[in-house]
N, C-alpha and C positions, 0 to 999 in steps of 0.2 A: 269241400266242393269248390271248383275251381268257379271265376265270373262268366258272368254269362255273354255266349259268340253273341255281338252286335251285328256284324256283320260278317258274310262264308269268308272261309279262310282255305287261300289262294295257294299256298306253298306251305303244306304241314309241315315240311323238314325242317323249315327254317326256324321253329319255333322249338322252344326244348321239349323235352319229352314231360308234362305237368298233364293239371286236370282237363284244362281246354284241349288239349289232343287226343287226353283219353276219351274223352267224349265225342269227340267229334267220329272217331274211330267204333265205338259205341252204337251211335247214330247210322254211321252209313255200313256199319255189320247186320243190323235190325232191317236197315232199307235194302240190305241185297238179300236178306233171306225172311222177307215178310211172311206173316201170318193173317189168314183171313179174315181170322176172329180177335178181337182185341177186346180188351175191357181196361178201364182207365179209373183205379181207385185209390185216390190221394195220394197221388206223385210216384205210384208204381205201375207198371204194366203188365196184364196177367195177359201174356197167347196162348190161344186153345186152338192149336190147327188142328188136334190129333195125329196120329198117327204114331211112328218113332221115336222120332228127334225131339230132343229136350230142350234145345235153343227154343222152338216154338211153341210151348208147352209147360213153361214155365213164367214165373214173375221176375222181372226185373226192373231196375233202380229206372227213374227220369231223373235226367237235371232239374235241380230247383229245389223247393223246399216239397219236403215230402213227409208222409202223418207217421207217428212215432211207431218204432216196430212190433210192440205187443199190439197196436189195433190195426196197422198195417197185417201182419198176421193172421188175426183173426178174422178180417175181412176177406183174405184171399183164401182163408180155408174155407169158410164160407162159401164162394164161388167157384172152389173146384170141386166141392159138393153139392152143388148142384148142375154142375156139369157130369155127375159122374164121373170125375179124372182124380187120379192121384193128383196131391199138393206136390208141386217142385220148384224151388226157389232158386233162383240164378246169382250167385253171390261177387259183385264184383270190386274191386279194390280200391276203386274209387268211390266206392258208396259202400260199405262191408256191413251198415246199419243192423242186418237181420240177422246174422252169422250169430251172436251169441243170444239170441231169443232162441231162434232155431234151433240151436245144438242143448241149450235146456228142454226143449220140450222134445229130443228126442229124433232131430231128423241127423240123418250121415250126411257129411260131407262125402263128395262124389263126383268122379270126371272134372279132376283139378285139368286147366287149360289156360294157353298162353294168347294176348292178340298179341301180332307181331309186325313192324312195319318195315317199310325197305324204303328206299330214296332211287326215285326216278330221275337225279338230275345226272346220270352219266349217258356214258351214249349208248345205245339201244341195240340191240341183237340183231343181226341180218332178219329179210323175212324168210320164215321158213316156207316152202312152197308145199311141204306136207299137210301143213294149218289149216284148219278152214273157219273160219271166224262165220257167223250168223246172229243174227238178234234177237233169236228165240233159240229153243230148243225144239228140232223134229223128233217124229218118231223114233228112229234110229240111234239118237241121242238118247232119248230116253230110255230106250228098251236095254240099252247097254248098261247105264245106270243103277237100273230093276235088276238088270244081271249080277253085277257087280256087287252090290247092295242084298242080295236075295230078299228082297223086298216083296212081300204080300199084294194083291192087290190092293188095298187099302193104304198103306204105304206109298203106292204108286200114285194112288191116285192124290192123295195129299201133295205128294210131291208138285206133281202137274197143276194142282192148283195154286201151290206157293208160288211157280213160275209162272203163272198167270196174273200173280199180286204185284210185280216186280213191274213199278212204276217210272224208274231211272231207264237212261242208257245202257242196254246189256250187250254181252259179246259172249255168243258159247262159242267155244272152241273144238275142234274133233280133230284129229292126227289119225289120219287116214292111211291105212297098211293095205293093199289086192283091194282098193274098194271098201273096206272096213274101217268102224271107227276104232282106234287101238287104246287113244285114248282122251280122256275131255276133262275141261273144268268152263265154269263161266267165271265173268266179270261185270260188275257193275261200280258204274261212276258214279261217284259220290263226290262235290265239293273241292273240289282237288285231290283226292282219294281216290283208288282202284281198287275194290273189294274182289277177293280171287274168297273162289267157291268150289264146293264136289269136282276138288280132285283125284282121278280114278284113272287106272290102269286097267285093260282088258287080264287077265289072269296070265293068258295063254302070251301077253307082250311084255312084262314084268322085268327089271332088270335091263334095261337096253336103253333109260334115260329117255322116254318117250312122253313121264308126266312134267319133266323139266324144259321140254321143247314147249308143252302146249301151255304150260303156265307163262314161257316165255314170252311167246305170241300173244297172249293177254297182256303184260307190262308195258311190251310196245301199242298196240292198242289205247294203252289209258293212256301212253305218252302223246299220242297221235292226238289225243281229245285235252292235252293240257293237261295230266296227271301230273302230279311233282313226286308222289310216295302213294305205295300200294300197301293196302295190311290185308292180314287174314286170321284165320284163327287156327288153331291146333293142339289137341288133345297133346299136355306137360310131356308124359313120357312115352310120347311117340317117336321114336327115334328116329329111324325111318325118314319119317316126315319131315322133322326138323332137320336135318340134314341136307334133305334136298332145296328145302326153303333158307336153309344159312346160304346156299349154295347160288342163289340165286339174288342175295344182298336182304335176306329176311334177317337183320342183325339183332335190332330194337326192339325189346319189350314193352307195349306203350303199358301192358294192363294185363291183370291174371284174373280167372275168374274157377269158381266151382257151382257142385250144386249142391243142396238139400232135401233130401226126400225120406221120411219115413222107412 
């Protein structure tokens, strides 16, 4: 474990790629895609939003000192049992602590992923006049989402309350085609950080470099606000993805993470 931030830290690029960046990255990944539900049991955090996504529905590392991982363990199997939810364990490489408790007692490893950062200190993209930048997500934003997503209500509706958690500076994005949204992602500031979020293509817009404009408009945004470096996150062997994000200065691997589940 790296020492602990005294105080925020103003220009992540400047610093090398160690544990204080991984964390920091960590931190404001968690803060832009909050969970309503939290439970805090000795130096790990177990989210229970329900729903899909395993980011919110799993335990992961805090900084600091944290309880050894047989009783770390069995405390959070504990509490997803009585939550009714499968156990999921978020396994990351700056704290790897549970990975061989876990894999003895029988969970897979699962959805290996990369966080990835980029350096905002060059000069910034024109604006695009397609963008439409907002500090929430409307309807219409959302609904394309649920599309996209073929998301259940229950899904949806998690969703919309995560976006209701989201306590920083936001910016969603929509790249607008006849009046439609074509395609979106958001962002949240964090510390010198620009966390990029749910980015999606309408089906029917695919291929035409539509999710590259609108993640673009988001980097400028964080720059606008004092960003120095943006990260995200992205499923290892998405290729796809990571291609578009190399593309766009996503060079840096601050940290890789998986999961554990039964």
């Amino acid at each position: 474990m790296g020492r602990p931030i005294e105080h925020p830290v103003e220009h992540p690029m400047e610093r090398p790629v160690d544990a204080d960046l991984a964390w920091l990255a960590e931190e404001a990944c968690r803060n832009a895609w909050p969970a309503p539900r939290e439970v805090h049991l000795g130096g790990w955090l177990l989210r229970a939003a329900g729903g899909p996504t395993r980011r919110t529905n799993a335990v992961n590392p805090l900084r600091g000192p944290r309880d050894a991982p047989e009783r770390a363990v069995a405390l959070c199997e504990a509490a997803f049992a009585g939550l009714g939810a499968p156990a999921i364990f978020r396994i990351v490489s700056c704290a790897p602590d549970l990975d061989p408790v876990l894999e003895r007692r029988g969970y897979r490893a699962q959805g290996h992923s990369l966080t990835l950062l980029a350096d905002l200190s060059g000069a910034a993209e024109a604006e695009d006049p397609a963008v439409r930048l907002a500090p929430a997500p409307d309807a219409a934003w959302l609904a394309l989402r649920a599309r996209i997503q073929g998301s259940d209500r229950e899904a949806a509706r998690v969703y919309r309350r995560m976006h209701a958690a989201v306590a920083l500076p936001r910016a969603c994005a929509a790249l607008l085609r006849d009046g439609r949204i074509a395609a979106q992602a958001y962002a949240v500031h964090d510390r010198g950080l620009v966390v990029i979020e749910s980015v999606a293509t309408a089906p029917e817009a695919r291929g035409q470099g539509l999710a590259r404009r609108t993640v673009a408009a988001l980097l400028r945004w964080g720059r606008g606000r004092g960003a120095t470096a943006a990260c995200l996150q992205v499923v290892e062997d998405n290729r796809p993805a990571r291609a578009l994000y190399a593309g766009l200065g996503f060079a840096r691997t601050v940290s890789r993470y998986h999961y554990r589940q039964r």
